[in-house]
GUVEXKOL-565198 format. One record per residue (C-alpha): residue number from 1; residue in one letter; chain; x, y, z. Coordinates in steps of 0.5 Angstrom, whole numbers, plus 500, padded with zeros to 3 digits. Layout:
N
<atom><resi>NUM</resi><resn>A</resn><chain>A</chain><east>X</east><north>Y</north><up>Z</up></atom>
...
//
This chain:
235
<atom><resi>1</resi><resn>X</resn><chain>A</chain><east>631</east><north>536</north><up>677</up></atom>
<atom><resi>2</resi><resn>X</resn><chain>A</chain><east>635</east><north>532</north><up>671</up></atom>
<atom><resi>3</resi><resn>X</resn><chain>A</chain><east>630</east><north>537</north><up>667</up></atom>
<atom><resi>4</resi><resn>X</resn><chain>A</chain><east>630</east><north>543</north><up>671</up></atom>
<atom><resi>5</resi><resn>X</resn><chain>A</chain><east>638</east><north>543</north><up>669</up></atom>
<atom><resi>6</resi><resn>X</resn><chain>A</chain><east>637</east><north>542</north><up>661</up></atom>
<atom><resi>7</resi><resn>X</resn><chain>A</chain><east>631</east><north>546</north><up>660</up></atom>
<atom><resi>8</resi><resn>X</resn><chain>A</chain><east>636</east><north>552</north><up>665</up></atom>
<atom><resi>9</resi><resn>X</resn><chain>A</chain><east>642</east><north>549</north><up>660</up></atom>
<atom><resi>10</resi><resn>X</resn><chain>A</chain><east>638</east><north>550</north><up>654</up></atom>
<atom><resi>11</resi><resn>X</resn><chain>A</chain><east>636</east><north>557</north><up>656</up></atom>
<atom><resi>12</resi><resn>X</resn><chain>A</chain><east>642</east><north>559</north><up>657</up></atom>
<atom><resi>13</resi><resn>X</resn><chain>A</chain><east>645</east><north>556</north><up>650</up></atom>
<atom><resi>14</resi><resn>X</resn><chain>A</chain><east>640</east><north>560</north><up>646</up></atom>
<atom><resi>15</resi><resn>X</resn><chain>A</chain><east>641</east><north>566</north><up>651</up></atom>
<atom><resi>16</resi><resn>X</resn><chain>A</chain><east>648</east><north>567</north><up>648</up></atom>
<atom><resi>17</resi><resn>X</resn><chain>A</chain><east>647</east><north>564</north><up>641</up></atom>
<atom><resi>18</resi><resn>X</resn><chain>A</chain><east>643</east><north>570</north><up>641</up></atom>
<atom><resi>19</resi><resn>X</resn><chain>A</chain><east>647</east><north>574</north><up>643</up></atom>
<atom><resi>20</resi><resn>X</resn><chain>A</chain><east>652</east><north>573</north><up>640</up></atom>
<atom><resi>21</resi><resn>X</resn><chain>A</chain><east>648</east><north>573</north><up>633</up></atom>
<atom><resi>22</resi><resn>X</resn><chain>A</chain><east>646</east><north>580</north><up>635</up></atom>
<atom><resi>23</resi><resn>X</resn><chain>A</chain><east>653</east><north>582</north><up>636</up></atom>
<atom><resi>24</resi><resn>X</resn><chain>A</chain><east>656</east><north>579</north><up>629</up></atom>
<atom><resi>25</resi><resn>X</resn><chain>A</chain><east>649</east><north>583</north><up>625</up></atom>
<atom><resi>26</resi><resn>X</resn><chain>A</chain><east>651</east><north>590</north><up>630</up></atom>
<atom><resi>27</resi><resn>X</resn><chain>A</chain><east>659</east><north>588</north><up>626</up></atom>
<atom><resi>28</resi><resn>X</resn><chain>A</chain><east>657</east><north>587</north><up>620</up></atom>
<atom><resi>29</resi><resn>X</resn><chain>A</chain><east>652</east><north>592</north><up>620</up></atom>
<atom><resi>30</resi><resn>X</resn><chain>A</chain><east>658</east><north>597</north><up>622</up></atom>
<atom><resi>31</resi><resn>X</resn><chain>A</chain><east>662</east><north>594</north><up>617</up></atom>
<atom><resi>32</resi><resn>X</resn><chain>A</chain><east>657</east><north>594</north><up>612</up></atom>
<atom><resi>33</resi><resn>X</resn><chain>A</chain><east>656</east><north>602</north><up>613</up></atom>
<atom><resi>34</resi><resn>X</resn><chain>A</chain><east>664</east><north>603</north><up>614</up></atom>
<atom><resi>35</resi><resn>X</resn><chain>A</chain><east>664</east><north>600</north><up>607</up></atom>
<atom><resi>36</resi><resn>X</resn><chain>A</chain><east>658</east><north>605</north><up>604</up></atom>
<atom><resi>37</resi><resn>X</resn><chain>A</chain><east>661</east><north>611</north><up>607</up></atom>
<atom><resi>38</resi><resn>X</resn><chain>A</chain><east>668</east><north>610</north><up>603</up></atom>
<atom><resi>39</resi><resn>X</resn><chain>A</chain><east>664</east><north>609</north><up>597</up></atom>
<atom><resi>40</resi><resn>X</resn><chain>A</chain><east>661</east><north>615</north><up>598</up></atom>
<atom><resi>41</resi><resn>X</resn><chain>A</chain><east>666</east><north>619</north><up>599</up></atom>
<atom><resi>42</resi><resn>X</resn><chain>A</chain><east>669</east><north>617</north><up>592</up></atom>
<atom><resi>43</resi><resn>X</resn><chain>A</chain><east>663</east><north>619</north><up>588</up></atom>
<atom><resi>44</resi><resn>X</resn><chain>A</chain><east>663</east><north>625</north><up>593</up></atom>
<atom><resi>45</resi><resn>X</resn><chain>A</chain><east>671</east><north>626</north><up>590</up></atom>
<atom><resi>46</resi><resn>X</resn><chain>A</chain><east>668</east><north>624</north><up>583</up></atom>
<atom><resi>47</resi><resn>X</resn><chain>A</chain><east>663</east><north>629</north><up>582</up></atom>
<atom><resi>48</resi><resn>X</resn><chain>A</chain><east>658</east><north>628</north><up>587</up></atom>
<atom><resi>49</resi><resn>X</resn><chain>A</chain><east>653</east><north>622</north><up>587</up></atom>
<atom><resi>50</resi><resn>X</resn><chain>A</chain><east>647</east><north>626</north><up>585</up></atom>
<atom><resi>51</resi><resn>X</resn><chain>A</chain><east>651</east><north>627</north><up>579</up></atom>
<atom><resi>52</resi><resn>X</resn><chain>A</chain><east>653</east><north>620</north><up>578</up></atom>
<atom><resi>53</resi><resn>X</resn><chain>A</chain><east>646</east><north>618</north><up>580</up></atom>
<atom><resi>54</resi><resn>X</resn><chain>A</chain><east>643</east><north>622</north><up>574</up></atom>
<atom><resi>55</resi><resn>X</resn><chain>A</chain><east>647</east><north>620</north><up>569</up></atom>
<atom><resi>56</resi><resn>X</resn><chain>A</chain><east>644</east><north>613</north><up>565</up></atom>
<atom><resi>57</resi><resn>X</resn><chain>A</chain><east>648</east><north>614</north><up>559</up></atom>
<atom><resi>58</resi><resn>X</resn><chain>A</chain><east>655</east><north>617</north><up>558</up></atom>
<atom><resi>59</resi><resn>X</resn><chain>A</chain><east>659</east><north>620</north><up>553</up></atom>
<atom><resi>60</resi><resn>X</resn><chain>A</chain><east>667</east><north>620</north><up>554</up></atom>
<atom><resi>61</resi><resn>X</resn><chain>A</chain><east>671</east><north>623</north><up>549</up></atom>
<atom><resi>62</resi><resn>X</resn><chain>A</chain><east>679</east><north>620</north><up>550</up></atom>
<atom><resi>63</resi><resn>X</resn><chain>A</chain><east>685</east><north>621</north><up>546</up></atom>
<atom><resi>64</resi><resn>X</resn><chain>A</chain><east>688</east><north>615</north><up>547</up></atom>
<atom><resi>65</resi><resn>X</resn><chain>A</chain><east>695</east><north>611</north><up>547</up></atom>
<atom><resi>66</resi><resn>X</resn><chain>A</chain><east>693</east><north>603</north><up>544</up></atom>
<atom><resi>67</resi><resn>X</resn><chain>A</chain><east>699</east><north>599</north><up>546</up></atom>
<atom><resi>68</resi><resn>X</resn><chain>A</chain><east>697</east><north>596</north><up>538</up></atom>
<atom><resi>69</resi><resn>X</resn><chain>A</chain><east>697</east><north>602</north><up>533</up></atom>
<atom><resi>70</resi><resn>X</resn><chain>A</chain><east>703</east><north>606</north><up>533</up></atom>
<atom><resi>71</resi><resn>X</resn><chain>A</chain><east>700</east><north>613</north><up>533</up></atom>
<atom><resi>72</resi><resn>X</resn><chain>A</chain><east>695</east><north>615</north><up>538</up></atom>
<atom><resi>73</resi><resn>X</resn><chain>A</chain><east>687</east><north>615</north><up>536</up></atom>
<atom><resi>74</resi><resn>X</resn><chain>A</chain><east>681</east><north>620</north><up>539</up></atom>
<atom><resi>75</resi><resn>X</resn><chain>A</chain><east>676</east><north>615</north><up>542</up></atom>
<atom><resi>76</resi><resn>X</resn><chain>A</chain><east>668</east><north>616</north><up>543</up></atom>
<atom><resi>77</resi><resn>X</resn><chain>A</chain><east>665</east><north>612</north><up>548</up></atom>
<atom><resi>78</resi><resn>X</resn><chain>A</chain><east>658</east><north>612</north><up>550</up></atom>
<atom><resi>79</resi><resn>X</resn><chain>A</chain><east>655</east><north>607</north><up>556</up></atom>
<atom><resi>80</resi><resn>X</resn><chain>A</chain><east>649</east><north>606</north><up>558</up></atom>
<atom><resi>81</resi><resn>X</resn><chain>A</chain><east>650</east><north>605</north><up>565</up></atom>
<atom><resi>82</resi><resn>X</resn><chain>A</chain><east>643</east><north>601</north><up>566</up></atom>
<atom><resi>83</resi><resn>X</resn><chain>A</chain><east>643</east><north>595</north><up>563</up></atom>
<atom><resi>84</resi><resn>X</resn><chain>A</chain><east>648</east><north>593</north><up>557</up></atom>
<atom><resi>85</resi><resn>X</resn><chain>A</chain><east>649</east><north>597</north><up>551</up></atom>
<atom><resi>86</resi><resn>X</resn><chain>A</chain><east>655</east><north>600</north><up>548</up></atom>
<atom><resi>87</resi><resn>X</resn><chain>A</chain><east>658</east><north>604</north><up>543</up></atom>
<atom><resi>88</resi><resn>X</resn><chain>A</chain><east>664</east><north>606</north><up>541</up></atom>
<atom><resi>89</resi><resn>X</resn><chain>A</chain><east>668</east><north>611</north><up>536</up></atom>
<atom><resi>90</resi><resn>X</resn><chain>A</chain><east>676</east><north>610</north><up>535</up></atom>
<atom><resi>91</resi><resn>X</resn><chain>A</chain><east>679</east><north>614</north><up>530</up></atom>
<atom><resi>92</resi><resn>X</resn><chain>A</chain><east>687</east><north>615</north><up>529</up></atom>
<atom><resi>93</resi><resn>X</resn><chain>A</chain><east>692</east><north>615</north><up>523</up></atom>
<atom><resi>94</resi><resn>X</resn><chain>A</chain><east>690</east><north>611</north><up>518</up></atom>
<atom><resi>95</resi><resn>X</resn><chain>A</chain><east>685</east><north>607</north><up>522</up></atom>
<atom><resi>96</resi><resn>X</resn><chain>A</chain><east>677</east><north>608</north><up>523</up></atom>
<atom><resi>97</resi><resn>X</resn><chain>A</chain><east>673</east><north>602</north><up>528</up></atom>
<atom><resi>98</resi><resn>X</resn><chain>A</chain><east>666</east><north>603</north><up>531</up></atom>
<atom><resi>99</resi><resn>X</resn><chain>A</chain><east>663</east><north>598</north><up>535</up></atom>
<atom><resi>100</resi><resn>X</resn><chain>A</chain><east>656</east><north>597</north><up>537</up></atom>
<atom><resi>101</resi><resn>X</resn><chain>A</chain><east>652</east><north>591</north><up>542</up></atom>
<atom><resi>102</resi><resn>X</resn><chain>A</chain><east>646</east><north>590</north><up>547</up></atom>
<atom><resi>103</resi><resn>X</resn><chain>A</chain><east>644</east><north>584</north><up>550</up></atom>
<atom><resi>104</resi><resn>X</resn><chain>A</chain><east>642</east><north>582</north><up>544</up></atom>
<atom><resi>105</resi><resn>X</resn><chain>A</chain><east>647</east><north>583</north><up>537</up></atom>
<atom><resi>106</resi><resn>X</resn><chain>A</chain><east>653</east><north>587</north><up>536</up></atom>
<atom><resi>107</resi><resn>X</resn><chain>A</chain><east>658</east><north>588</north><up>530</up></atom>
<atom><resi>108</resi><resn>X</resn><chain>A</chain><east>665</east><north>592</north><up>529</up></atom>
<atom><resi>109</resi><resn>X</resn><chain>A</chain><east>667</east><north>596</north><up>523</up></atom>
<atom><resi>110</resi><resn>X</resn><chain>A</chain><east>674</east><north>596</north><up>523</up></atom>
<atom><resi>111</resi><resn>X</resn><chain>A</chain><east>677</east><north>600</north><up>516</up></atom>
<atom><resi>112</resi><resn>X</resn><chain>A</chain><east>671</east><north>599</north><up>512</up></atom>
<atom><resi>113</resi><resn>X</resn><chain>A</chain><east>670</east><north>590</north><up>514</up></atom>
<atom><resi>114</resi><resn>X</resn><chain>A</chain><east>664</east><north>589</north><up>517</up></atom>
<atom><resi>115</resi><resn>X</resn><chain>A</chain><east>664</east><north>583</north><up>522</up></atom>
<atom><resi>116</resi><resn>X</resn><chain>A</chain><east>658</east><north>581</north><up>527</up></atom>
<atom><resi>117</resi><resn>X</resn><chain>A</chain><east>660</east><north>580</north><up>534</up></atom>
<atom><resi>118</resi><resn>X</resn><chain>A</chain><east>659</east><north>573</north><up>536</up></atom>
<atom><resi>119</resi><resn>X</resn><chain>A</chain><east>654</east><north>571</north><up>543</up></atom>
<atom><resi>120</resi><resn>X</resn><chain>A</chain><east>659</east><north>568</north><up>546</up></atom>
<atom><resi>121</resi><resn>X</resn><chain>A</chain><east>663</east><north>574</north><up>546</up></atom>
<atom><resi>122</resi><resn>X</resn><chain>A</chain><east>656</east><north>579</north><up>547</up></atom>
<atom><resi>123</resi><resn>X</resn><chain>A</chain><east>655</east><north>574</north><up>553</up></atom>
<atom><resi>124</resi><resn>X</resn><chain>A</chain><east>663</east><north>576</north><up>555</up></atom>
<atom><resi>125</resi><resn>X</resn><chain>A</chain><east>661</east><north>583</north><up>554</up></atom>
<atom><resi>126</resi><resn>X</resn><chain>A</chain><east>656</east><north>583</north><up>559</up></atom>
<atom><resi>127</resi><resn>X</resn><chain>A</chain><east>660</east><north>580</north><up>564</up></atom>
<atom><resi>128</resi><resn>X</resn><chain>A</chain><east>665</east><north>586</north><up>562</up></atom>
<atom><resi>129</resi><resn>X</resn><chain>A</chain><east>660</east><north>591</north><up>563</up></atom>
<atom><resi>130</resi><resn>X</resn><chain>A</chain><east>658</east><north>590</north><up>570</up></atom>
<atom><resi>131</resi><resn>X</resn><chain>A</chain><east>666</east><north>591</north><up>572</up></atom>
<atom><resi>132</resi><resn>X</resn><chain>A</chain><east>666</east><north>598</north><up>569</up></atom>
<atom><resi>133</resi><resn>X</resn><chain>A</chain><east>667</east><north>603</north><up>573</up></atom>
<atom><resi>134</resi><resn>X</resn><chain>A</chain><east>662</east><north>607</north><up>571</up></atom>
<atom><resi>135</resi><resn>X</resn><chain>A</chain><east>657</east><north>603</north><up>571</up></atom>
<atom><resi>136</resi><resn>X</resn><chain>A</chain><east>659</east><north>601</north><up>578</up></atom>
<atom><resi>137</resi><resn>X</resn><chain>A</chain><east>659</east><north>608</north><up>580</up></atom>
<atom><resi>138</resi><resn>X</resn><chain>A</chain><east>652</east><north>609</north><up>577</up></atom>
<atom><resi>139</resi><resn>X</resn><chain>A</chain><east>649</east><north>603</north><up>582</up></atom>
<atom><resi>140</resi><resn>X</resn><chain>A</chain><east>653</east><north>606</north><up>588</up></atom>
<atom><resi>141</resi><resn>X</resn><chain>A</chain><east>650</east><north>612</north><up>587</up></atom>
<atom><resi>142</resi><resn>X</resn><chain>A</chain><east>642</east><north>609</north><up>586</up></atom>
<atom><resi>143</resi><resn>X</resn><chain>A</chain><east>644</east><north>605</north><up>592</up></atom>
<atom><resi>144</resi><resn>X</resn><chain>A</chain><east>642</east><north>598</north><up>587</up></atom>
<atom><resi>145</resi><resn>X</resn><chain>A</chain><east>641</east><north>592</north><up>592</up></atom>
<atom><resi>146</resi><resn>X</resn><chain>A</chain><east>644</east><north>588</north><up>587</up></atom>
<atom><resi>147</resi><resn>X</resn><chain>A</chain><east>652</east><north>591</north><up>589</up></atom>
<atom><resi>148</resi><resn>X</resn><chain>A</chain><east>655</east><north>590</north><up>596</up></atom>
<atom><resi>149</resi><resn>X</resn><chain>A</chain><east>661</east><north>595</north><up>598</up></atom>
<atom><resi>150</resi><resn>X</resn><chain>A</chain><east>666</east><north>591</north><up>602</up></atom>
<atom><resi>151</resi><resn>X</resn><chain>A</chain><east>673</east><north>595</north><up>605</up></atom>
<atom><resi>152</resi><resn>X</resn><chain>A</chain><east>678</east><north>589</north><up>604</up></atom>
<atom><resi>153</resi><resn>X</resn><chain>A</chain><east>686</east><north>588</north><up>604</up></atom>
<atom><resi>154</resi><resn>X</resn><chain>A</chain><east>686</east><north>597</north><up>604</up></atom>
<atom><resi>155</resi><resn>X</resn><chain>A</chain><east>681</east><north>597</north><up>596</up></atom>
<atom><resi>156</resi><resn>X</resn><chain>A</chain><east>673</east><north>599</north><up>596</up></atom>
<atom><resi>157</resi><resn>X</resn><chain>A</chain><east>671</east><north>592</north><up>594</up></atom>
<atom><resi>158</resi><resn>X</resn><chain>A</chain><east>664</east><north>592</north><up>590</up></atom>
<atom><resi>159</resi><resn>X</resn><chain>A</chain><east>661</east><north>585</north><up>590</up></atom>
<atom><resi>160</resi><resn>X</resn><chain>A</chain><east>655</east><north>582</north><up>586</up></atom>
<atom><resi>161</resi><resn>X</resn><chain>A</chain><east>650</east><north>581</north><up>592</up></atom>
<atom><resi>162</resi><resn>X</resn><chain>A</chain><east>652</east><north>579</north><up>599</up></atom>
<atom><resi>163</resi><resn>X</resn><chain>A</chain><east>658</east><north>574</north><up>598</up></atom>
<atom><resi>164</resi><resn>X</resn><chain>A</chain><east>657</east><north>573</north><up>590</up></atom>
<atom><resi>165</resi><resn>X</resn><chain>A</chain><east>662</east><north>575</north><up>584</up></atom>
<atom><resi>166</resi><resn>X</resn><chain>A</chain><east>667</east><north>581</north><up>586</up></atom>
<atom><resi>167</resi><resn>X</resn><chain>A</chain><east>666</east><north>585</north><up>580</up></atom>
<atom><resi>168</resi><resn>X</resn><chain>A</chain><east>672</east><north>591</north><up>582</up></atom>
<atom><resi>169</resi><resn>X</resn><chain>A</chain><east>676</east><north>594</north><up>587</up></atom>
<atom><resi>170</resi><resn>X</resn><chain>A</chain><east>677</east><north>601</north><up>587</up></atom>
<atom><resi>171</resi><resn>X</resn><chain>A</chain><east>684</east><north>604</north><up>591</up></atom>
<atom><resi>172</resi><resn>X</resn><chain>A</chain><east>683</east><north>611</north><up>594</up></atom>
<atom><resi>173</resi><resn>X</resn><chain>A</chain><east>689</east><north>616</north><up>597</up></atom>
<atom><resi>174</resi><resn>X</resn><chain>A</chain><east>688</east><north>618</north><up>604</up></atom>
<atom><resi>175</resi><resn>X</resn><chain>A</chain><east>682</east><north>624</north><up>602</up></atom>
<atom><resi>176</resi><resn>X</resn><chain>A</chain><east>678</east><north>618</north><up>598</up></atom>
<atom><resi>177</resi><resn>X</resn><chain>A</chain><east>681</east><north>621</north><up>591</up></atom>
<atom><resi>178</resi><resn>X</resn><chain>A</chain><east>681</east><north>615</north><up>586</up></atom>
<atom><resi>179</resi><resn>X</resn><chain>A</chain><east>688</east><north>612</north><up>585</up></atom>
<atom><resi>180</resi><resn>X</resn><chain>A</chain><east>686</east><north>606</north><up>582</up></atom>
<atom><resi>181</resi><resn>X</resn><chain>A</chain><east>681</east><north>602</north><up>579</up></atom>
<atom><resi>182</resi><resn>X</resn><chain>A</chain><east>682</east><north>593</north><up>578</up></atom>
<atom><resi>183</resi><resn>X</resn><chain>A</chain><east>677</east><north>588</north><up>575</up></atom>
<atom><resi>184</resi><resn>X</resn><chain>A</chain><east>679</east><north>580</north><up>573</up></atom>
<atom><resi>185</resi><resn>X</resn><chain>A</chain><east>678</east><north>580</north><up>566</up></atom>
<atom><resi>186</resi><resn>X</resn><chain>A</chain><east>678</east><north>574</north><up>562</up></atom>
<atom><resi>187</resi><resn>X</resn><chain>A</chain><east>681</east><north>570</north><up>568</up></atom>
<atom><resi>188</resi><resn>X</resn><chain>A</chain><east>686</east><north>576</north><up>568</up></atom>
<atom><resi>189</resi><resn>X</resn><chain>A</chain><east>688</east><north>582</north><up>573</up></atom>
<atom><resi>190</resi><resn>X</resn><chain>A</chain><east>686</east><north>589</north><up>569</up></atom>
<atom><resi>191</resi><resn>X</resn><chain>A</chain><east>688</east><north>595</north><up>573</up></atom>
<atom><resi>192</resi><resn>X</resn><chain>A</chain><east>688</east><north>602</north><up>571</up></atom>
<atom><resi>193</resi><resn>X</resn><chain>A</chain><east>693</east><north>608</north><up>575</up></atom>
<atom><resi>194</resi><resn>X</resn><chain>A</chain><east>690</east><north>615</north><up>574</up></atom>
<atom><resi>195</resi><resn>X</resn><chain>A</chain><east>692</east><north>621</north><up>575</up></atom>
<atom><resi>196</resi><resn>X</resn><chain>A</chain><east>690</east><north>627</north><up>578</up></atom>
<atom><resi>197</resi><resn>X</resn><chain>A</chain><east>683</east><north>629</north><up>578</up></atom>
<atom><resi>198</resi><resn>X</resn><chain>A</chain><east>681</east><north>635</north><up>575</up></atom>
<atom><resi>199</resi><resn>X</resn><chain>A</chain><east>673</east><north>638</north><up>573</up></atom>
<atom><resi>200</resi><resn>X</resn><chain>A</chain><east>670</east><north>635</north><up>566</up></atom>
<atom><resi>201</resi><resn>X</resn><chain>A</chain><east>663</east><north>638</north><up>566</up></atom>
<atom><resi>202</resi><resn>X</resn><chain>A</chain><east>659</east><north>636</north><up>572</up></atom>
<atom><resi>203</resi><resn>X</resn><chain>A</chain><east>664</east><north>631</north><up>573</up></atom>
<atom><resi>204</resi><resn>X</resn><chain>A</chain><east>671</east><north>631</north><up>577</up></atom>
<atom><resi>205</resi><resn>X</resn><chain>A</chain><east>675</east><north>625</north><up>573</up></atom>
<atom><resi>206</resi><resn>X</resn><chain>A</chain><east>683</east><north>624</north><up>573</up></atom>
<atom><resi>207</resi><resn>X</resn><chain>A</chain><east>686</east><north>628</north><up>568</up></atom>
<atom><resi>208</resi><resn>X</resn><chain>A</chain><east>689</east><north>621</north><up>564</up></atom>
<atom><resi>209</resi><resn>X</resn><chain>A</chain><east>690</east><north>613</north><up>566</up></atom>
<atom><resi>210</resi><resn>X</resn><chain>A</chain><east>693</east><north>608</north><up>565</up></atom>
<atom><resi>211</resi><resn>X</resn><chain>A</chain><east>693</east><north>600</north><up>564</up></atom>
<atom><resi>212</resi><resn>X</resn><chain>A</chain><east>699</east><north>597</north><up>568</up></atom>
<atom><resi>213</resi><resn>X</resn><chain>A</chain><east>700</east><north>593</north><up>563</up></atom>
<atom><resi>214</resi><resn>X</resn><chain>A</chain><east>701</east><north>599</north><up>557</up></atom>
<atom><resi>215</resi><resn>X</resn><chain>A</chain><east>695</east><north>597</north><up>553</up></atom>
<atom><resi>216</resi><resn>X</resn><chain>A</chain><east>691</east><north>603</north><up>554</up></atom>
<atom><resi>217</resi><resn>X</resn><chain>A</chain><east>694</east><north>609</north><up>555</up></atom>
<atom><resi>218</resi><resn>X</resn><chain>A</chain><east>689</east><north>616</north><up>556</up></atom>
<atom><resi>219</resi><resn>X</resn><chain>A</chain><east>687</east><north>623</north><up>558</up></atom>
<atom><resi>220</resi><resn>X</resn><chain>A</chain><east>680</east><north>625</north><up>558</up></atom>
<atom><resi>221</resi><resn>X</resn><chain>A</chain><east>677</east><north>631</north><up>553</up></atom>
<atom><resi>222</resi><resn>X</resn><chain>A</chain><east>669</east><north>631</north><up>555</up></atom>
<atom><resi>223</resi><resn>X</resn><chain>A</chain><east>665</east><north>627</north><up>559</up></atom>
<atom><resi>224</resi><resn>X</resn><chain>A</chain><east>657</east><north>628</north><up>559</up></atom>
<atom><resi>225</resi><resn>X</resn><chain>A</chain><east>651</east><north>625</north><up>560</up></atom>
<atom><resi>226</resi><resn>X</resn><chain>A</chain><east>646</east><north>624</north><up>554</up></atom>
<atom><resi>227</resi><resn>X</resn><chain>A</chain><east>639</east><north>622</north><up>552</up></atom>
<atom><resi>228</resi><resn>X</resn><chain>A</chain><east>640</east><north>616</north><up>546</up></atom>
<atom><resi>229</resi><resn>X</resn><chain>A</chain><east>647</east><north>612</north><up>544</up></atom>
<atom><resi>230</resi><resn>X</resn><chain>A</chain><east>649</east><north>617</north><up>539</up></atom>
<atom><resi>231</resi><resn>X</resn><chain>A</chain><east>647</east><north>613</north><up>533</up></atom>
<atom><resi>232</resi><resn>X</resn><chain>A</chain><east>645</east><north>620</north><up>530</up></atom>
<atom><resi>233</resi><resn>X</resn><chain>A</chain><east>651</east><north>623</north><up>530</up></atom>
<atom><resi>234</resi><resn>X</resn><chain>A</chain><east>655</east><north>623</north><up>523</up></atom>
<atom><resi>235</resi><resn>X</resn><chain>A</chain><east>663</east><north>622</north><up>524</up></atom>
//
């Protein structure tokens, strides 16, 4: 009789244990879907995900506002949004600085002094590239099994795999049109506030941002996609 009950007990625990499982993967699934639809809809504002699935390398021309030079400078920019490479181009008065990494070397050319870029700091630019808004819109479009969308405390949240390292968050006004981006840099918040969108290209992108710290300030002249990094390119 004593083990009629325990089996019936045993039953029954499995029987809700199960269902209960059942309900937090329904939840999760729905949470899950609930976050994708939202990313959706801000690469849907940003041009499309088709547009943004397609684009491996992008250039972006700025005119900029460093919080550390006086004058305002044009800067270049091109990312390769999959896998870690980059190269940029900033030009203002009386100032000239290229930089060039990848997962192996980099240096920067600033005014004509040539200094190689430590591995320390290309292991940190790395980390810094996976943050960047551009190259977590390429791996939302791609559907890359390796982010993970989450809708938390108002943001779009995008984790590094399921439970791993929140790589930004992303803030979007009431029709899904971006407001804000933010990531931890270097143990600290980094946040941009953007403007209104406009056309660029094949892109729709906010017409200037703005570090809420004052650090860059900038408004978008061009943004394409391209085939190579730009190194044939005279300045």
């Amino acid at each position: 009789m004593h083990l009629k009950k325990s089996i019936v007990s045993i039953i029954v625990l499995t029987s809700v244990i199960c269902s209960t499982y059942q309900l937090s993967n329904a939840q999760n699934t729905s949470l899950d879907l609930a976050a994708w639809q939202v990313a959706d809809q801000l690469l849907e504002s940003l041009g499309g995900r088709q547009v943004w699935a397609s684009t491996k390398i992008l250039y972006v021309k700025e005119k900029s506002f460093p919080e550390s030079l006086f004058h305002p400078v044009t800067a270049e920019f091109w990312r390769n949004l999959e896998k870690p490479e980059y190269r940029s181009i900033i030009i203002g008065h009386d100032f000239r600085q290229e930089t060039i990494w990848d997962e192996k070397s980099g240096w920067i050319n600033r005014n004509g002094t040539k200094k190689e870029i430590s591995n320390e700091d290309i292991t940190q630019e790395i980390s810094d590239w996976s943050q960047q808004p551009y190259v977590v819109y390429h791996k939302l479009a791609i559907r890359d099994p390796l982010i993970h969308p989450v809708l938390k405390d108002g943001d779009l949240q995008i984790y590094e795999g399921d439970g791993g390292r929140l790589l930004c968050w992303f803030r979007m006004d009431a029709h899904g049109r971006l407001l804000m981006w933010g990531n931890y840099y270097k143990g600290e918040i980094n946040e941009h506030v953007y403007g209104p969108t406009k056309p660029i290209g094949e892109y729709i992108m906010p017409a200037w941002g703005t570090a809420t710290n004052g650090s860059w300030r900038f408004e978008y002249l061009e943004l394409k996609s391209v085939e190579n990094m730009g190194t044939e390119m005279v300045h």
